[in-house]
N, CA, C and O atoms as a GROMACS GRO file, in nm:
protein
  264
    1UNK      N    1   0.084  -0.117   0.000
    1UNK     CA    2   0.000   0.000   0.000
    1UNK      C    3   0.089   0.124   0.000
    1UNK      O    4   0.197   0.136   0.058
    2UNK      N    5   0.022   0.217  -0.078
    2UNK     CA    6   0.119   0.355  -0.050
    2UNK      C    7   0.042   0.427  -0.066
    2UNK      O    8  -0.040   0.395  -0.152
    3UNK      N    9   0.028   0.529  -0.015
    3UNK     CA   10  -0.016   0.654   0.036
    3UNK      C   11   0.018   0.814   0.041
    3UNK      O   12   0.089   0.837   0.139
    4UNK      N   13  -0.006   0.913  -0.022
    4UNK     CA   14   0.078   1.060  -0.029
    4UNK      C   15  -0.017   1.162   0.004
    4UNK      O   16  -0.118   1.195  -0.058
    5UNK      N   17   0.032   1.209   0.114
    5UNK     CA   18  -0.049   1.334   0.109
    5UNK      C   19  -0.067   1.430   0.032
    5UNK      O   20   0.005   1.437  -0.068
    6UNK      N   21  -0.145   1.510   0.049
    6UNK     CA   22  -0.154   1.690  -0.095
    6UNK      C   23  -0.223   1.762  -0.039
    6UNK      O   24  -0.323   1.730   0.025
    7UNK      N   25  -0.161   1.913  -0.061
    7UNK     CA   26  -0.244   2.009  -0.053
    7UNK      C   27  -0.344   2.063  -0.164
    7UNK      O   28  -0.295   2.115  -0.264
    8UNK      N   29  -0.476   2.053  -0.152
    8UNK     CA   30  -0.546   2.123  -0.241
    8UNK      C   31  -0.628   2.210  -0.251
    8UNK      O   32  -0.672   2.233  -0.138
    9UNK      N   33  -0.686   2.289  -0.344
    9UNK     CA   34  -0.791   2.383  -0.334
    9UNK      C   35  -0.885   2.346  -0.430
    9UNK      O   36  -0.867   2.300  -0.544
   10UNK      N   37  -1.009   2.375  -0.358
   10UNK     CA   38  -1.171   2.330  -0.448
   10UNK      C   39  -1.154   2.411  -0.510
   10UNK      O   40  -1.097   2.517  -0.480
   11UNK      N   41  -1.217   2.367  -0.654
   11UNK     CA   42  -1.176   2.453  -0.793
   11UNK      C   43  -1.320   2.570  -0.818
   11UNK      O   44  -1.333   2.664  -0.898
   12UNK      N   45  -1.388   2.530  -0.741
   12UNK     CA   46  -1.497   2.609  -0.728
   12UNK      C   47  -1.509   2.720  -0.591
   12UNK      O   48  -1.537   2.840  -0.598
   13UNK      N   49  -1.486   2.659  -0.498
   13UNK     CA   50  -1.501   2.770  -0.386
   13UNK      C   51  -1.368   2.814  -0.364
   13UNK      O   52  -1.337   2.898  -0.281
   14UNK      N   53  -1.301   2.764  -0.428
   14UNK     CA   54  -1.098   2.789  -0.368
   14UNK      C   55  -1.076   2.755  -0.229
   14UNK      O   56  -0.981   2.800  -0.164
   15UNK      N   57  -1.152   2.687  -0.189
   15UNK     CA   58  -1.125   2.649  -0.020
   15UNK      C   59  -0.994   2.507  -0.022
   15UNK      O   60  -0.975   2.440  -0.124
   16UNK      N   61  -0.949   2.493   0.054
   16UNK     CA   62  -0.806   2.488   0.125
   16UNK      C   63  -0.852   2.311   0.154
   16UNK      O   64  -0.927   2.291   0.250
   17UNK      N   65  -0.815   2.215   0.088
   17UNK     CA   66  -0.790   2.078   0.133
   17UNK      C   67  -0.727   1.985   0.158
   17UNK      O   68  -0.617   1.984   0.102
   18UNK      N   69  -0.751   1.892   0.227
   18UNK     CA   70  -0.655   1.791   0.214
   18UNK      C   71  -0.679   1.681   0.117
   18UNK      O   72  -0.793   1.650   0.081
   19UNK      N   73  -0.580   1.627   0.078
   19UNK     CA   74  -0.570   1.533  -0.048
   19UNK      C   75  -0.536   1.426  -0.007
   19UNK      O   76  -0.436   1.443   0.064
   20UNK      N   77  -0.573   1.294  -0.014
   20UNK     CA   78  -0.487   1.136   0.027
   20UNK      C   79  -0.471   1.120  -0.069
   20UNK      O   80  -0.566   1.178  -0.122
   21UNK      N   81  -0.402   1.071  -0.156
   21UNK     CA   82  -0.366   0.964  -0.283
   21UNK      C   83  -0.356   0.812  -0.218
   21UNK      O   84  -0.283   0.790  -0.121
   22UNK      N   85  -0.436   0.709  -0.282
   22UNK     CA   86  -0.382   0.574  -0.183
   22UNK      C   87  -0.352   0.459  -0.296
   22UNK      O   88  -0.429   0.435  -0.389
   23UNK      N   89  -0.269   0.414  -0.281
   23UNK     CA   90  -0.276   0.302  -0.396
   23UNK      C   91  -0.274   0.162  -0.270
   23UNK      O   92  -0.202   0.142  -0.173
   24UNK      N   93  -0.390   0.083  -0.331
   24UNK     CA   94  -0.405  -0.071  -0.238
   24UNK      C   95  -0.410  -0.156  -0.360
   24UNK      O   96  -0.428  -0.124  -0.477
   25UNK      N   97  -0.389  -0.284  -0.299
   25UNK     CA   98  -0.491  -0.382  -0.382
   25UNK      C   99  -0.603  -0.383  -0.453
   25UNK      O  100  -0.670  -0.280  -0.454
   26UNK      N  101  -0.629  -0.451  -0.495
   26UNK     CA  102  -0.797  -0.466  -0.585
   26UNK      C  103  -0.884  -0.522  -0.445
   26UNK      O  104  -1.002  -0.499  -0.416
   27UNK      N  105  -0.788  -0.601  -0.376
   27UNK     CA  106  -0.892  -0.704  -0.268
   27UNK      C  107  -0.952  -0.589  -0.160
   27UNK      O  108  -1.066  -0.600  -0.113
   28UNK      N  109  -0.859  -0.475  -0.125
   28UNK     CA  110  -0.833  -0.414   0.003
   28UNK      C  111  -0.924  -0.285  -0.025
   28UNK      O  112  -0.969  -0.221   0.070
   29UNK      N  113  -0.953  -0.244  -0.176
   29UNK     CA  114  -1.020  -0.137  -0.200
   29UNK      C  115  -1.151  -0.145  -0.106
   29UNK      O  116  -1.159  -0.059  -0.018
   30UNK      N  117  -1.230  -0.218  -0.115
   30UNK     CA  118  -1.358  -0.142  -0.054
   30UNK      C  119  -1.348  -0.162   0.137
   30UNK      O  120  -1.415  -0.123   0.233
   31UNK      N  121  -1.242  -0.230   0.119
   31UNK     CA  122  -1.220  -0.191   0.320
   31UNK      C  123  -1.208  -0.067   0.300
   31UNK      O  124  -1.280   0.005   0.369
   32UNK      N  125  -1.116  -0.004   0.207
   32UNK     CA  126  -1.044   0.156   0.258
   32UNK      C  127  -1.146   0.222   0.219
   32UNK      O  128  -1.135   0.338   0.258
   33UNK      N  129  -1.283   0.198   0.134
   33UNK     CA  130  -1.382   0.264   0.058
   33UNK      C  131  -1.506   0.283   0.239
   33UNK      O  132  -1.555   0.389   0.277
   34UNK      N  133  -1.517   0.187   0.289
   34UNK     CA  134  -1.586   0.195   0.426
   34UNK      C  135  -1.505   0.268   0.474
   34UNK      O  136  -1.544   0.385   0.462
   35UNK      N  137  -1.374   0.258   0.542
   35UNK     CA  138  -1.311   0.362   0.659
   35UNK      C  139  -1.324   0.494   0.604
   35UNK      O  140  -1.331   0.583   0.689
   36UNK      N  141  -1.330   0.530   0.486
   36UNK     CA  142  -1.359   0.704   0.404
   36UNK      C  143  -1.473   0.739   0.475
   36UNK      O  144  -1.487   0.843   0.539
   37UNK      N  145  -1.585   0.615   0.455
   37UNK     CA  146  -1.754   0.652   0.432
   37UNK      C  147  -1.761   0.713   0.604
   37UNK      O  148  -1.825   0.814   0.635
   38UNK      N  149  -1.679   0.624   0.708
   38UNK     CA  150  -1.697   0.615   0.811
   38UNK      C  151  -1.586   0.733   0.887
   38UNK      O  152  -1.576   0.742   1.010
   39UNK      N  153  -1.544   0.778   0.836
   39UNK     CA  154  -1.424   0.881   0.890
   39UNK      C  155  -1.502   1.068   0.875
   39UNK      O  156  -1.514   1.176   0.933
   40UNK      N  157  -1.533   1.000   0.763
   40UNK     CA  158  -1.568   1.127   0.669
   40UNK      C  159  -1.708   1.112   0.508
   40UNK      O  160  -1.688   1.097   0.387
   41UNK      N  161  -1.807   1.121   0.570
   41UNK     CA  162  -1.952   1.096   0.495
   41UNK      C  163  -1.939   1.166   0.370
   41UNK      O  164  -1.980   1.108   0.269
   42UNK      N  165  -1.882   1.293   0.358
   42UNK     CA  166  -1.873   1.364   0.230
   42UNK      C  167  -1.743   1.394   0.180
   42UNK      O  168  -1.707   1.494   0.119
   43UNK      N  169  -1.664   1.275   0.220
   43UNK     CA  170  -1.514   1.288   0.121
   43UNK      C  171  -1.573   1.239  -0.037
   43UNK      O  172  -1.670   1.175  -0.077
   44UNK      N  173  -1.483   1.291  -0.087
   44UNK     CA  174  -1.526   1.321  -0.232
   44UNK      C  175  -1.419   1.253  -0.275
   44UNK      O  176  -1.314   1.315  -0.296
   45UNK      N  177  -1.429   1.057  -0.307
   45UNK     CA  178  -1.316   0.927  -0.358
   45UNK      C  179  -1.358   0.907  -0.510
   45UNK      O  180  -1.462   0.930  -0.570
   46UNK      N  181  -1.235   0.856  -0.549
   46UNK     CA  182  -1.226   0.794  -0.687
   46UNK      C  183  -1.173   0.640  -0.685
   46UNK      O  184  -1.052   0.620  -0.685
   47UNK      N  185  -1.242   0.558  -0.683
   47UNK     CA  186  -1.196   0.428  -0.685
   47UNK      C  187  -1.185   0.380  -0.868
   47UNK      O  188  -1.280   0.386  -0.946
   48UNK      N  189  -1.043   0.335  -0.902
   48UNK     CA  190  -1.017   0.285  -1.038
   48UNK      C  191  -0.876   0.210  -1.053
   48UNK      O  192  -0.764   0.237  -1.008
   49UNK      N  193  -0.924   0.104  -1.136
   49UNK     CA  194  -0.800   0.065  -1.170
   49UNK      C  195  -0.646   0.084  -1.221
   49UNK      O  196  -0.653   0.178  -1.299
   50UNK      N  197  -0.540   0.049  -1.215
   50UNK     CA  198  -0.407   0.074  -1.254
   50UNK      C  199  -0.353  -0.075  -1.295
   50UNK      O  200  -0.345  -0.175  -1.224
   51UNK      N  201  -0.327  -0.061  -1.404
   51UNK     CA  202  -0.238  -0.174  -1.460
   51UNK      C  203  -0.105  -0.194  -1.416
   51UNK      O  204  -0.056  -0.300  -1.376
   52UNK      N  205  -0.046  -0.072  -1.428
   52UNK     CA  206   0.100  -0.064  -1.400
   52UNK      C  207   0.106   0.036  -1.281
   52UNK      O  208   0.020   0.124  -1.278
   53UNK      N  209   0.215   0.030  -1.169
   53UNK     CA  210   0.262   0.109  -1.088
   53UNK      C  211   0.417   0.096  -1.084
   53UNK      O  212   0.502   0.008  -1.084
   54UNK      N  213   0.408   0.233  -1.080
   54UNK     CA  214   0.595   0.250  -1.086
   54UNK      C  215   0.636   0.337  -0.970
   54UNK      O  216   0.583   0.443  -0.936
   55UNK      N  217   0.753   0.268  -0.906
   55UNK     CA  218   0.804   0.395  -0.785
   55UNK      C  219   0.799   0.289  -0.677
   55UNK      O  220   0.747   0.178  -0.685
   56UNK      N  221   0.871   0.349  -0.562
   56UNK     CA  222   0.950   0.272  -0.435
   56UNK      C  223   0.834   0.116  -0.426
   56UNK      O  224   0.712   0.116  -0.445
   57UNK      N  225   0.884   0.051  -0.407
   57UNK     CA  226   0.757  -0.068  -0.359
   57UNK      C  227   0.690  -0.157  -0.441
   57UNK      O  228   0.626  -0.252  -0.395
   58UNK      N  229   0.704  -0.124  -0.610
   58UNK     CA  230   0.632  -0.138  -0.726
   58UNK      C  231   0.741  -0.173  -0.801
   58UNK      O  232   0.853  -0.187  -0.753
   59UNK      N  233   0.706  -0.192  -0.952
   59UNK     CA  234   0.848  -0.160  -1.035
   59UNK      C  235   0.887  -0.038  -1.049
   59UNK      O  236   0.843   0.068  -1.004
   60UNK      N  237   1.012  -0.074  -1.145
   60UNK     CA  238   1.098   0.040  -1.163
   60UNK      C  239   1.031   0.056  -1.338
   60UNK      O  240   0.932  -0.005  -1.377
   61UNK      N  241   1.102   0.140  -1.412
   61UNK     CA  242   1.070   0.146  -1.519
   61UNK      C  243   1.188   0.027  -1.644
   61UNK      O  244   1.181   0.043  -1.766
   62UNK      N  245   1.255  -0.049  -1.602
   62UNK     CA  246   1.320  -0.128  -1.584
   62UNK      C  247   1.242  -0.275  -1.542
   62UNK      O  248   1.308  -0.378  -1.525
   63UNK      N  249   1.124  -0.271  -1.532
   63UNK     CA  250   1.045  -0.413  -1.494
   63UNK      C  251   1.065  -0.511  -1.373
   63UNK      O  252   1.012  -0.620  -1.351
   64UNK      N  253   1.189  -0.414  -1.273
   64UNK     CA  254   1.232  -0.476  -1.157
   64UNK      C  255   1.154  -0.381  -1.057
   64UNK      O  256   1.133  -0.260  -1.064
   65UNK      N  257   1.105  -0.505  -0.932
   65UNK     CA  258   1.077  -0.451  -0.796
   65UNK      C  259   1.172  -0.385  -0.773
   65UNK      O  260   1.284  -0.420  -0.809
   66UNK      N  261   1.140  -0.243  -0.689
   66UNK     CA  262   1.203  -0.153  -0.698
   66UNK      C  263   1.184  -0.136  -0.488
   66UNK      O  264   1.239  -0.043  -0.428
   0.00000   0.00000   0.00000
């Protein structure tokens, strides 16, 4: 699993947010899809697939675990 924080701003009101980025499993997605619902009722998630991930933990661009 990996995870990054961000700072963002609503593109409509310009108000000041926080951002998670999360990359899980396919299996683990809708656990982390409940702890959102249950943390926070009107976080605003994108659940979608990724074929490829690249960077610490994943491959490299090189096709090796990295």
């Amino acid at each position: 699993m990996g995870v990054t924080y961000l700072q963002g701003k609503g593109g409509w009101t310009g108000e000041e947010k926080k951002v998670i980025f999360c990359v899980v499993q396919k299996r683990t997605g809708s656990k982390v899809e409940e702890i959102v619902k249950d943390l926070d009722p009107g976080a605003f998630t994108i659940l979608t697939s990724a074929s490829e991930i690249y960077g610490e933990g994943y491959k490299d661009f090189f096709g090796e675990i990295v």
